[in-house]
N, C-alpha and C positions, 0 to 999 in steps of 0.2 A: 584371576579371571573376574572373581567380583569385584575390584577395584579398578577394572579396564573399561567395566560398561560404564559407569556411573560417570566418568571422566569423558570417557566418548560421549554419551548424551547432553553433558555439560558445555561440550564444545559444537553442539551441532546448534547449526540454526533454527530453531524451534517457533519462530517467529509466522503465521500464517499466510501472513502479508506485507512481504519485503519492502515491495515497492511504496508504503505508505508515506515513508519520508519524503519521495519525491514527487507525488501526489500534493501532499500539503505545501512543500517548496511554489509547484504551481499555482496552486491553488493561491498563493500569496501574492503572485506576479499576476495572477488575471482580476484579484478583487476591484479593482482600480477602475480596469478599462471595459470588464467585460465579467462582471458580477453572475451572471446565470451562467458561463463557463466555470468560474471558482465554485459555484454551489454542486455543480454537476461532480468535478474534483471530488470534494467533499465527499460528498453523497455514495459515490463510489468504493470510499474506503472501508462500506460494509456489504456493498454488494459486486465481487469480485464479476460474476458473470456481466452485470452491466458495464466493467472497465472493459469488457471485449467487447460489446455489442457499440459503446459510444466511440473504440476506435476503430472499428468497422466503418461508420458514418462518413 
């Protein structure tokens, strides 16, 4: 049993904010044409409530 948690916690995604990768992938394809979009990106990837609120808009 104590070797079943440790294993299981290992393989969980433990990560708060999955989506980040794809966020900065964005945010790399907007720098160019549309720079306060990229910053928004950005900005976002520490305030999880504001990625709802800005794709509400």
């Amino acid at each position: 049993m104590i070797c079943i948690v440790p294993s299981f916690l290992g393989e969980c995604n433990l990560n708060p904010q999955p989506e980040a990768s794809r966020l900065l992938a964005d945010a790399g394809r907007l720098i160019e044409s549309n720079p306060d979009s990229a910053m928004q990106q950005i900005g976002s990837l520490f305030y999880p409530v504001q990625i709802s609120y800005t794709l509400l808009q």
